[in-house]
Each structure stands twice: as C-alpha cells, then as structure tokens.
N, CA and C atoms as a LAMMPS dump frame, in Angstrom:
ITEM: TIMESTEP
0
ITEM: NUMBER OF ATOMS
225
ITEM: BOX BOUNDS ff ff ff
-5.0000000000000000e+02 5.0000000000000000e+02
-5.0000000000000000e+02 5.0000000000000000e+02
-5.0000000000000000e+02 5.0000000000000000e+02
ITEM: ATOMS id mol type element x y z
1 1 1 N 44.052 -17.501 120.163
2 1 2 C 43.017 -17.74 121.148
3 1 3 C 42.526 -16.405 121.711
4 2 1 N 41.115 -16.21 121.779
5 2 2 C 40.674 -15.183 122.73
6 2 3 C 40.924 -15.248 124.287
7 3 1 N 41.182 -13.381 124.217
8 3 2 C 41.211 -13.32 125.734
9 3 3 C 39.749 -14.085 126.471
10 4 1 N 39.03 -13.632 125.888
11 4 2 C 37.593 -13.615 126.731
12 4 3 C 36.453 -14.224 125.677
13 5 1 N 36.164 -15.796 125.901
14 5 2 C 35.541 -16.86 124.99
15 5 3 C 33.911 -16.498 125.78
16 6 1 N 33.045 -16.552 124.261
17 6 2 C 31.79 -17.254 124.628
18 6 3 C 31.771 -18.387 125.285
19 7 1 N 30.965 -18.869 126.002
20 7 2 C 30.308 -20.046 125.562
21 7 3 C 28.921 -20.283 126.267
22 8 1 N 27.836 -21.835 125.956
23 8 2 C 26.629 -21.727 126.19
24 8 3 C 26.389 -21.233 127.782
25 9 1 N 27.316 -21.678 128.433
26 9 2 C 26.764 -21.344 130.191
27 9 3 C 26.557 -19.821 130.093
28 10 1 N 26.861 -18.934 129.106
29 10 2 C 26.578 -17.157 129.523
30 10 3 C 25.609 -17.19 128.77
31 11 1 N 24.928 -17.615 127.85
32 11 2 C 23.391 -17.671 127.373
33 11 3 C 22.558 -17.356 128.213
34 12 1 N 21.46 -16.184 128.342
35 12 2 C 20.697 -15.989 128.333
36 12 3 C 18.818 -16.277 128.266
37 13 1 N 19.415 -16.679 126.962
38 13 2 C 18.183 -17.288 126.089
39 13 3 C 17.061 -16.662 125.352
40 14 1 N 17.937 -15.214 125.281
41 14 2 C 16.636 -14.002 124.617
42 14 3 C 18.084 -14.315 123.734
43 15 1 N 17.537 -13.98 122.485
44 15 2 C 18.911 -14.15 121.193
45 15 3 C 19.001 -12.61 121.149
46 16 1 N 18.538 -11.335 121.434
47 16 2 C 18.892 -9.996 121.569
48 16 3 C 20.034 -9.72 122.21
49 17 1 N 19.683 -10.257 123.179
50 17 2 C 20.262 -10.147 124.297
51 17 3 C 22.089 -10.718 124.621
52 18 1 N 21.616 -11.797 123.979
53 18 2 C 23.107 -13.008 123.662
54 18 3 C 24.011 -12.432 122.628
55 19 1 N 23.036 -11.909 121.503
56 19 2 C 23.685 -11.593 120.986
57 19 3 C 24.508 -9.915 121.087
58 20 1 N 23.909 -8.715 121.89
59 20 2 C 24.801 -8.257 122.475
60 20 3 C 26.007 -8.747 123.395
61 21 1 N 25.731 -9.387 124.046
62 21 2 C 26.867 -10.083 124.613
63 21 3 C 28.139 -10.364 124.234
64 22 1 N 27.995 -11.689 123
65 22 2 C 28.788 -11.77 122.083
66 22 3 C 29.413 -10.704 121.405
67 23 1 N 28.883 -9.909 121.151
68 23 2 C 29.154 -8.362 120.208
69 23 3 C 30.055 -7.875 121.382
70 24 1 N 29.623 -7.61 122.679
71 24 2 C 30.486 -6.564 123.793
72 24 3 C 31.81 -7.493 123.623
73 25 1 N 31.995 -8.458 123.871
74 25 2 C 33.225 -9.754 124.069
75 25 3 C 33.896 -9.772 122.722
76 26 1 N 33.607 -9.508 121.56
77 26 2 C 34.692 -9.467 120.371
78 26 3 C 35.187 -7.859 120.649
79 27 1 N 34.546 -6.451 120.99
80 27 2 C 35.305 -5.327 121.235
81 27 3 C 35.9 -6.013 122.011
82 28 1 N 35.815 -6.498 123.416
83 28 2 C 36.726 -6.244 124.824
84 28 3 C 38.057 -7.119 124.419
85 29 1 N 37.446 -8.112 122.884
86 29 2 C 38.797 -9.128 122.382
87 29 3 C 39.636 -7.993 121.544
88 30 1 N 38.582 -7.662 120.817
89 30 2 C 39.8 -6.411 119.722
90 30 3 C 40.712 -5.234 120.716
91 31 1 N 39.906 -4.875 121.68
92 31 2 C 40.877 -4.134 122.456
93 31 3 C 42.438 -5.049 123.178
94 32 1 N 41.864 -6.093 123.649
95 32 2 C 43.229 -6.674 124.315
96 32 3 C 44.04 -7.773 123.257
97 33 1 N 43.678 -7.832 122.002
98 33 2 C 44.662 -7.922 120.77
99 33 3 C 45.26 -7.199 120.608
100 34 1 N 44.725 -5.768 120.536
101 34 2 C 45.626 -4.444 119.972
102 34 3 C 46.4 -4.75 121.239
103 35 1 N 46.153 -4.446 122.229
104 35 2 C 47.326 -4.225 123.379
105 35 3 C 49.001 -5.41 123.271
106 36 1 N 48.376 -6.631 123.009
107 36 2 C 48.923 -7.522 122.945
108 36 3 C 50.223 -7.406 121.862
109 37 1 N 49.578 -7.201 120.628
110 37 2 C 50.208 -6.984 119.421
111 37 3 C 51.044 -5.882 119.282
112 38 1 N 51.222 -4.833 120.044
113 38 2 C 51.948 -4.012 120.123
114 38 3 C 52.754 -3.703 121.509
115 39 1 N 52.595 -4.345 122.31
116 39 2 C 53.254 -4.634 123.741
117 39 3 C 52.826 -3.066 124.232
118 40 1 N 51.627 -2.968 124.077
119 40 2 C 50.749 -1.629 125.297
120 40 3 C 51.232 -0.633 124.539
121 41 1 N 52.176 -0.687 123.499
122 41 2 C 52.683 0.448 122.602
123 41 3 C 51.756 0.984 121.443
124 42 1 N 50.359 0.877 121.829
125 42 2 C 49.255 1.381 120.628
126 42 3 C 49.026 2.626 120.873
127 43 1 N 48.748 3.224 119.85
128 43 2 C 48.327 4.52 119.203
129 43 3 C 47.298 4.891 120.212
130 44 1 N 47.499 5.87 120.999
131 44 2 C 46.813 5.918 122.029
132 44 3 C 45.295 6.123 121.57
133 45 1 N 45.479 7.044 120.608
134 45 2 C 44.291 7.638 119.644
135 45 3 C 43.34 6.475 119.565
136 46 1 N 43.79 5.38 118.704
137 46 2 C 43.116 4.524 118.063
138 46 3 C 42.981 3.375 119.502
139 47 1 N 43.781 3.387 120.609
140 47 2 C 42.895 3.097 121.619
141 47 3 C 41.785 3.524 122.354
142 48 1 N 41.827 4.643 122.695
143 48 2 C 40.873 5.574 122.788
144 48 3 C 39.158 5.148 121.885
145 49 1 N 39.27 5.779 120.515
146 49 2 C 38.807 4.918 119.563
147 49 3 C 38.208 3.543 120.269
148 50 1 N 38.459 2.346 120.412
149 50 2 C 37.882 1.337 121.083
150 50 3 C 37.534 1.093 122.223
151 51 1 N 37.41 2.144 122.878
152 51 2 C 37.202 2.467 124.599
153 51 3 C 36.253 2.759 124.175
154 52 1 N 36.088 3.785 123.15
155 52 2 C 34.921 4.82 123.184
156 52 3 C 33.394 3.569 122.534
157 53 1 N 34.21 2.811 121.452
158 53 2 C 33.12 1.928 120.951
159 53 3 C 32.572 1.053 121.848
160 54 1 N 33.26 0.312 123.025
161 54 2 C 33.006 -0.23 124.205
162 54 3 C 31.925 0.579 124.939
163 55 1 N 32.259 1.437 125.141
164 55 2 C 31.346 2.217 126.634
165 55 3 C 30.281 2.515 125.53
166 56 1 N 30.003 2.968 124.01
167 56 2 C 28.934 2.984 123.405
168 56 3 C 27.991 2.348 123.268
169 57 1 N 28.746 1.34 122.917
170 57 2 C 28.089 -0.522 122.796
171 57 3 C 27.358 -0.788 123.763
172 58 1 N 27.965 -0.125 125.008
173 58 2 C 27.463 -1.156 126.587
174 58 3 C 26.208 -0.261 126.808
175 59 1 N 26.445 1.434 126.411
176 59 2 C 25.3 1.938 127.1
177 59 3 C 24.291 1.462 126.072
178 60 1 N 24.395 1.288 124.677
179 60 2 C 23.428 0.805 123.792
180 60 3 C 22.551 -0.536 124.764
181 61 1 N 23.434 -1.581 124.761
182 61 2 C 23.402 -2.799 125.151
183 61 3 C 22.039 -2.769 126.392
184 62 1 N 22.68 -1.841 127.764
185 62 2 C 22.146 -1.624 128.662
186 62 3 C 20.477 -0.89 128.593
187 63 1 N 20.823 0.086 127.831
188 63 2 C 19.018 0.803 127.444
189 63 3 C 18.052 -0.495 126.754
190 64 1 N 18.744 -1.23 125.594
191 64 2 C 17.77 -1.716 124.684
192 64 3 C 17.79 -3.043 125.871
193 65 1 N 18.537 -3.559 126.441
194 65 2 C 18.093 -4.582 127.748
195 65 3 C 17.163 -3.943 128.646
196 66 1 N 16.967 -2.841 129.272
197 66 2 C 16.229 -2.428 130.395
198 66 3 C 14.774 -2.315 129.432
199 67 1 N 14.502 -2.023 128.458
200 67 2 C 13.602 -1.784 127.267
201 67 3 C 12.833 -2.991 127.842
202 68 1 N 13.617 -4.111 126.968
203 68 2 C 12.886 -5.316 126.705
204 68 3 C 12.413 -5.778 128.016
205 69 1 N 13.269 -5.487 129.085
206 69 2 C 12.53 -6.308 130.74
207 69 3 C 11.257 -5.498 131.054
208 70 1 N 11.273 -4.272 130.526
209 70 2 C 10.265 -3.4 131.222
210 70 3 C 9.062 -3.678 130.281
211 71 1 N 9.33 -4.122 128.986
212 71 2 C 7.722 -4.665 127.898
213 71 3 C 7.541 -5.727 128.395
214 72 1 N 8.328 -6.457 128.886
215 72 2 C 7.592 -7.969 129.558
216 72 3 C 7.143 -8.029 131.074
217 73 1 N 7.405 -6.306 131.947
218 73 2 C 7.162 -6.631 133.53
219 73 3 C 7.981 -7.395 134.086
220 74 1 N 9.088 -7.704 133.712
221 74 2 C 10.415 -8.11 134.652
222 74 3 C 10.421 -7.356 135.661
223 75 1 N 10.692 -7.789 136.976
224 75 2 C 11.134 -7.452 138.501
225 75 3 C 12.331 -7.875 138.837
C-alpha cells in the first residue's frame, strides 16, 4: 500500500496539472519505500538522489503551473 494515495477529490481538472500531481506523489511514495525497506538505513547518497528529484519535479511542477494560470488570466 502507498504511503500517500491519489484519488478523484485532489483532481484539479486541467489533466497537466493532475497529472503532475500524481507524478510528485509516486517520488514522495518512492522516497518513503526506500526509507521503509531499509529501516532509515538507506544510502544516504541515493537518498539525497530522490530529494533532489523531488524539489526538481516541484520547482518544474510550480513554473509550468504559474505558466498556464497566467495564459488564461487566473487571479
């Protein structure tokens, strides 16, 4: 079981958008598998490694979201 499940109530309803979402929530799952699976005893490195893809992802996530509100005049 995932730490941290989709489901329809966090929809959005832009499929860009959702579908970053989904994408941020399988890293934040692969990170707290690794933790899990090794009892916090992971390779710090290769944690690191998925921190770094997280905070990448999000600032990606965050620009190409502020993008799309600002071509449609969102307030």
């Amino acid at each position: 079981m995932s730490f941290f499940e989709w489901n329809d109530g966090m929809s959005v309803g832009a499929h860009l958008i959702d579908s970053d979402h989904r994408a941020l929530i399988a890293i934040i799952n692969e990170l707290h598998d690794m933790l899990e699976e090794t009892d916090g005893a992971v390779d710090h490195v290769v944690l690191a490694k998925g921190f770094k893809e997280l905070v990448t992802y999000t600032q990606y996530h965050f620009s190409r979201e502020e993008s799309m509100l600002c071509a449609v005049k969102y307030n």
